[in-house]
Each structure stands twice: as structure tokens, then as C-alpha cells.
matplotlib code that plots the C-alpha trace (Angstrom):
import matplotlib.pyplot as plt

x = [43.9, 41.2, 41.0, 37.6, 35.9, 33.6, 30.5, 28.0, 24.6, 26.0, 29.2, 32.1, 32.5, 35.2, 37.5, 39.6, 41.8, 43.2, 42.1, 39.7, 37.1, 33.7, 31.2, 30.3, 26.7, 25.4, 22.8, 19.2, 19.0, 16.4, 19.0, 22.4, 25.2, 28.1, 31.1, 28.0, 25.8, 22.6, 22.4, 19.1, 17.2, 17.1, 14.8, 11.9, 11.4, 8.8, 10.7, 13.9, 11.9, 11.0, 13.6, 13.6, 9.4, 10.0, 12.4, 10.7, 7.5, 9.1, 10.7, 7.0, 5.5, 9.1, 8.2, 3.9, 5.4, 7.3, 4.5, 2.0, 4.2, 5.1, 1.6, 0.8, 3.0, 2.5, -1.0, -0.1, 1.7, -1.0, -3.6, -1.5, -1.7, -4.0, -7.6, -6.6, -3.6, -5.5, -8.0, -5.6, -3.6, -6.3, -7.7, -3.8, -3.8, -7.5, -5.6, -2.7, -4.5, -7.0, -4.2, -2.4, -5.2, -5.8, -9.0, -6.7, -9.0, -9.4, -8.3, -10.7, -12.6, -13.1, -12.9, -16.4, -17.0, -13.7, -15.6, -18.9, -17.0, -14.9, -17.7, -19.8, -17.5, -16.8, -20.4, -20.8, -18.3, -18.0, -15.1, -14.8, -12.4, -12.1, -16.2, -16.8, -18.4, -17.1, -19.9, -19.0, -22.4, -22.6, -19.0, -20.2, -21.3, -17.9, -16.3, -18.7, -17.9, -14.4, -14.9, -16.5, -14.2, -11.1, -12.8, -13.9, -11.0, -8.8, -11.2, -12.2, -11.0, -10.9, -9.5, -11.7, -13.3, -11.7, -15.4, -14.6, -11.2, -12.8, -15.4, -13.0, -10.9, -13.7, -15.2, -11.1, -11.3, -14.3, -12.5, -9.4, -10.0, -12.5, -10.7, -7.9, -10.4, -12.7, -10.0, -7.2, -7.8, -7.6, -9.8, -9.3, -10.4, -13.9, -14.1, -13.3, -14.9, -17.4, -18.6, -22.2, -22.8, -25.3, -27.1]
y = [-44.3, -43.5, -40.7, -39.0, -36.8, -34.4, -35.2, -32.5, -32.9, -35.9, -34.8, -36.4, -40.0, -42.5, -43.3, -46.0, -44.6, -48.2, -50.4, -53.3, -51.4, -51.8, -49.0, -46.3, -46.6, -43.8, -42.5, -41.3, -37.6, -36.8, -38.2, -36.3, -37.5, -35.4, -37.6, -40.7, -38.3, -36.9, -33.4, -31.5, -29.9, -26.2, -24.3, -22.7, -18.7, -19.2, -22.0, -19.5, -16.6, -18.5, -18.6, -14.6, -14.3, -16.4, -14.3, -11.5, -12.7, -13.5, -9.9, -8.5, -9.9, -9.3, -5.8, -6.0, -7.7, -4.7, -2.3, -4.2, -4.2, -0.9, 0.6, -1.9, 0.1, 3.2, 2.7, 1.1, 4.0, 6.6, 4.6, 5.1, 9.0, 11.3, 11.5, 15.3, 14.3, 12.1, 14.3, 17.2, 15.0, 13.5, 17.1, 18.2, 15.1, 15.9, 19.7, 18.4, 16.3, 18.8, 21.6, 18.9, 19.0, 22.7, 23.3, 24.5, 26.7, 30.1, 33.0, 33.6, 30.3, 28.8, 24.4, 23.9, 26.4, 24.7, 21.5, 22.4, 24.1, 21.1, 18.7, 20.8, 20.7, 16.3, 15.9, 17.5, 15.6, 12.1, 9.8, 6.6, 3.8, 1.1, -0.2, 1.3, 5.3, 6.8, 10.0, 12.2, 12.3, 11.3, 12.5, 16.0, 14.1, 12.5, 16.1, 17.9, 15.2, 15.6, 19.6, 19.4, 17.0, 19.2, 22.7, 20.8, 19.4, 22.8, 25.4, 23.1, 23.2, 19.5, 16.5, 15.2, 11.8, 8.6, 8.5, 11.6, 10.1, 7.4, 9.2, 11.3, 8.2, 6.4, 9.7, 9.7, 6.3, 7.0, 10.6, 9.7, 7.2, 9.9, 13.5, 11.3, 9.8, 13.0, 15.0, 13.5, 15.4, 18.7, 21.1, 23.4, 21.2, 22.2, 26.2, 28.5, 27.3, 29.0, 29.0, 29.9, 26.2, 26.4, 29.1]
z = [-20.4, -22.9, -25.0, -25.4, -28.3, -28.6, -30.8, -31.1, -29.5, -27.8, -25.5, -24.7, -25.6, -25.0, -28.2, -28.9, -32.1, -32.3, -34.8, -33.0, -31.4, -32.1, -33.4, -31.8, -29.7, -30.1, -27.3, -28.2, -29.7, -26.7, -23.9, -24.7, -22.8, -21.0, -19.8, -19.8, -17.5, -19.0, -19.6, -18.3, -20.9, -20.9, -18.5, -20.4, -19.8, -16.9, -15.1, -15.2, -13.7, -10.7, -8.3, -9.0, -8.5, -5.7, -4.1, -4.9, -3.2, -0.3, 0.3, -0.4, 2.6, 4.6, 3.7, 4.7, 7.7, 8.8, 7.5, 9.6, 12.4, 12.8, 12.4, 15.1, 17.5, 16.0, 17.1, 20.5, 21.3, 20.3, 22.3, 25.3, 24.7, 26.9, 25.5, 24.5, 22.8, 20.9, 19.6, 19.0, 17.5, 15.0, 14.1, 13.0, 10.6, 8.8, 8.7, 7.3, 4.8, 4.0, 3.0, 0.7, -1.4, -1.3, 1.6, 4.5, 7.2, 6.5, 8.5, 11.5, 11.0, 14.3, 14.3, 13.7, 10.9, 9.3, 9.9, 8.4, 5.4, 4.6, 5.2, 3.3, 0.2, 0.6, 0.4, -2.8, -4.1, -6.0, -7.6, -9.5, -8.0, -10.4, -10.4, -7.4, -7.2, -3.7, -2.6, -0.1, 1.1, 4.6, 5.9, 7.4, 10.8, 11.8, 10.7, 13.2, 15.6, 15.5, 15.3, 18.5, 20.7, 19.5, 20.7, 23.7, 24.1, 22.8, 25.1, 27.8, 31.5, 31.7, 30.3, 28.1, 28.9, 27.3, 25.2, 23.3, 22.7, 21.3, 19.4, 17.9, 16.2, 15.1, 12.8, 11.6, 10.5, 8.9, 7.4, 6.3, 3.2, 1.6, 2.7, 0.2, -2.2, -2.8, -3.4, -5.2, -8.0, -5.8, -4.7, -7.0, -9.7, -8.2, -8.2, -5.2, -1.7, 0.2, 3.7, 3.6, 3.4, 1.0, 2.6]

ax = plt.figure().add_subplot(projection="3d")
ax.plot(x, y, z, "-o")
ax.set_aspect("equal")
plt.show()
């Protein structure tokens, strides 16, 4: 058997203690040897990180995946909804959305007067997102839109037809982004609301 030392910066290196062996051949400093098996130089900070940026990229679109999918069936099963439910349920969520930010309707306002005072209030306003300058100008006709499918739909003897249905989600698409955009700040930020509409 052999014995072995320890030489630092080199490893472990067979040693004959006896007297007859020859000198000691000493690897390169760039090649250190372990037990005659090159060691790996040490990672450097990024190549450490990536295993864990990997990872953590790969959980990121696990999660968009099941974000993606269940809006996918959230919207599948709202589709399948009756046109009324639709539209009643679409004028709840501008409600909802509008009394988070502080312009809830008022007491005795019927659907289209809350329409015209809310749309009445977006379109005066204006934010900054990133480079981009979002108006509110423009959303008081989908408001009005969906103001009048939901009394139609809310006072109506009827069902409405799958077009108001339809009508209805495309002015919510349109709503949504800006009733959240124009008023992020609050409304308050903005001085009491009226409803004379400018009159």
C-alpha cells in the first residue's frame, strides 16, 4: 500500500517515505489534482444562481399556466350563462369596482344616471402609465351601453337577446382597464362628484 499526503493547492498525492523514490512531479498550478482527478474550478456568482433562476422561471410560467387556464374556464362558464345573467352580472362588477375607488351610485340614482355620472367623471380624467398618458375621454358610450342593456335587461319582460349579451361584454372590456387606471389614485383625490353632468 501507498501512503498519500496532502499538499496545498494540489491534493492528495502518492508518497513513498522510503528512501529510493524519485521527486515529486508536481502538476500545473491551473490543473489541481484530488486523488489524480482534476478539481473543477469554482462556479462564479452568476453560474451559481442558475439552477435557482432556472427553477424559478420554470414555476413562473407553471403559475401563468394555471392563471391562463383558469380564466379560460372562468370565461367558458360565464359564456354559457343566460344573456341576463351576463349583463347583470357585468353591471355588479363595474359597481363593485367603481365603489373600491370611492364613486358607488347614489341613493335614488336609477342605472343610467349612475352611468352618465360615472362616465361623466372618467372622461374628465387622465393618468400616466410609464410613457404612456391613459384619458378617460371616450369611455361614457360603452358606460351608457352597459346602463341600458342592464335596465333592459333589469325592467324588461323578456330575455334579452344574445346581442345585448354581447354588447354588454364588449363595453366591459373596453371599461374595466380604465374604471382601474383613472382611478387608482381614488376618487376623492378629485373633489366631491356631481350629477348635473356638466349642466
Amino acid at each position: 500500500s501507498w501512503a498519500e499526503i496532502y499538499f496545498a493547492g494540489y491534493g492528495w498525492v502518492e508518497f513513498e517515505p522510503t528512501p529510493g523514490r524519485p521527486s515529486i512531479t508536481r502538476p500545473e498550478a491551473d490543473a489541481p489534482l484530488i486523488a489524480g482527478v482534476p478539481v473543477a474550478a469554482p462556479a462564479s456568482g452568476l453560474a451559481r444562481w442558475l439552477p435557482f433562476l432556472a427553477g424559478l422561471a420554470a414555476l413562473g410560467l407553471v403559475v401563468a399556466g394555471g392563471v391562463a387556464l383558469f380564466r379560460a374556464v372562468q370565461r367558458r362558464r360565464f359564456l354559457a350563462l343566460p344573456a341576463s345573467s351576463q349583463v347583470r352580472t357585468i353591471w355588479e362588477r363595474v359597481v363593485a369596482r367603481a365603489e373600491r375607488l370611492g364613486h358607488g351610485p347614489q341613493v335614488g340614482q336609477t342605472p343610467l344616471e349612475y352611468a352618465a355620472d360615472l362616465g361623466h367623471d372618467l372622461a374628465r380624467r387622465e393618468v400616466e402609465v410609464g410613457p404612456w398618458r391613459l384619458a378617460g375621454r371616450g369611455v361614457e358610450k360603452p358606460l351608457t351601453t352597459l346602463g341600458e342593456a342592464y335596465t333592459a335587461t333589469t325592467y324588461g319582460n323578456a330575455e334579452p337577446d344574445p346581442g345585448t349579451a354581447e354588447r354588454a361584454r364588449s363595453a366591459w372590456e373596453w371599461i374595466r382597464p380604465r374604471v382601474w387606471l383613472l382611478g387608482w389614485r381614488g376618487f376623492a383625490d378629485h373633489g366631491p362628484r356631481t350629477t348635473d353632468h356638466g349642466k
